[in-house]
C-alpha positions as CSV (number, residue, x, y, z in Angstrom):
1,X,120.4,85.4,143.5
2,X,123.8,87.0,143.9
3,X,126.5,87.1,146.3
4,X,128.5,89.8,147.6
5,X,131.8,90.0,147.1
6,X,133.2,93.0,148.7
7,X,134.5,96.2,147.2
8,X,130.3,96.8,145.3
9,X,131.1,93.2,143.4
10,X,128.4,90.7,142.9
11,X,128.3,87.2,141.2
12,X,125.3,85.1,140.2
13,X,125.3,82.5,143.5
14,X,124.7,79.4,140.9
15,X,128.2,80.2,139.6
16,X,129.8,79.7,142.7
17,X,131.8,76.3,143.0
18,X,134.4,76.5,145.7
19,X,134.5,79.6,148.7
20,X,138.3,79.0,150.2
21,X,140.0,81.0,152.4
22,X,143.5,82.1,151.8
23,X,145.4,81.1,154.8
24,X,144.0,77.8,154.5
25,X,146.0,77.3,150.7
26,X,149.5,76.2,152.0
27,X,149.4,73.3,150.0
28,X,151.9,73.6,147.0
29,X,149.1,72.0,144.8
30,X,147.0,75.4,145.7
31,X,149.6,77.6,145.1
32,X,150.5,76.5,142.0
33,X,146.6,76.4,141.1
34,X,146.5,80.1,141.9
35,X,149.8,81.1,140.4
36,X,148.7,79.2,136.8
37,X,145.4,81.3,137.4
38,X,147.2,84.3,137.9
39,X,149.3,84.4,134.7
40,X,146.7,82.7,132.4
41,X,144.4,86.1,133.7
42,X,141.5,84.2,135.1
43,X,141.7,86.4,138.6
44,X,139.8,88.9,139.1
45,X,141.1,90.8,142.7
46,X,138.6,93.2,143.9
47,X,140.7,92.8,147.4
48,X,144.6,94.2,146.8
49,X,146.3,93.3,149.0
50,X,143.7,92.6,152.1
51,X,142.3,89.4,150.6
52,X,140.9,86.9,152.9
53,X,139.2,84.5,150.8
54,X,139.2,83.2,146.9
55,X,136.0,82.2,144.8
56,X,136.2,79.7,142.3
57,X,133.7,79.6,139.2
58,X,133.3,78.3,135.8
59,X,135.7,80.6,134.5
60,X,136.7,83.4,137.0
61,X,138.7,83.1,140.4
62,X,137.6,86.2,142.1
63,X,139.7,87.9,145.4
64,X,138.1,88.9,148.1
65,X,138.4,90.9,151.4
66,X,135.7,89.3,153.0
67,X,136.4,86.0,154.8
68,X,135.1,82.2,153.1
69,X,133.6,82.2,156.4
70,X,131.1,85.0,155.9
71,X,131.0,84.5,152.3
72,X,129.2,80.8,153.4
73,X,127.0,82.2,155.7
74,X,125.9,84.6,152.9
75,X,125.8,81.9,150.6
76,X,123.4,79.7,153.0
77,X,121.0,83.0,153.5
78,X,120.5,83.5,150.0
79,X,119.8,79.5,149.6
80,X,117.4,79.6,152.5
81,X,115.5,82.6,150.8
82,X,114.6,80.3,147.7
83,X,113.6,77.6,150.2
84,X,109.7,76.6,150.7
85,X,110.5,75.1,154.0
């Protein structure tokens, strides 16, 4: 299953290991985290400068216009689809 990222952009939902949303990062530790990303080129930002939410993998951090808010919703449809409930 895959989840949407905004911008056409898909990723494998099994990949997925942390949705956060940017406004939320005003710790120093998560700035740092994302500015180490940044210049070791592990982001991928299909959002310019309208990103609303970050997308941690294995190996990518992905930017993205949609908010972590919707992204987990998505994320809990998709896991409800596989569901035999």
């Amino acid at each position: 299953m895959l989840l949407h990222l905004g911008n056409d952009y898909m990723i494998p939902v099994k990949d997925v290991v942390l949705i956060a949303d940017f406004e939320s990062t005003d710790s120093d530790d998560s700035r740092s985290f994302l500015q180490t990303a940044k210049e070791e080129d592990f982001i991928e930002d299909f959002a310019g400068d309208k990103a609303k939410s970050f997308i941690v993998t294995d190996e990518t951090i992905y930017y993205s216009p949609i908010s972590s808010k919707t992204l987990r919703k998505r994320m809990n449809f998709v896991a409800n689809l596989n569901c035999d409930c």
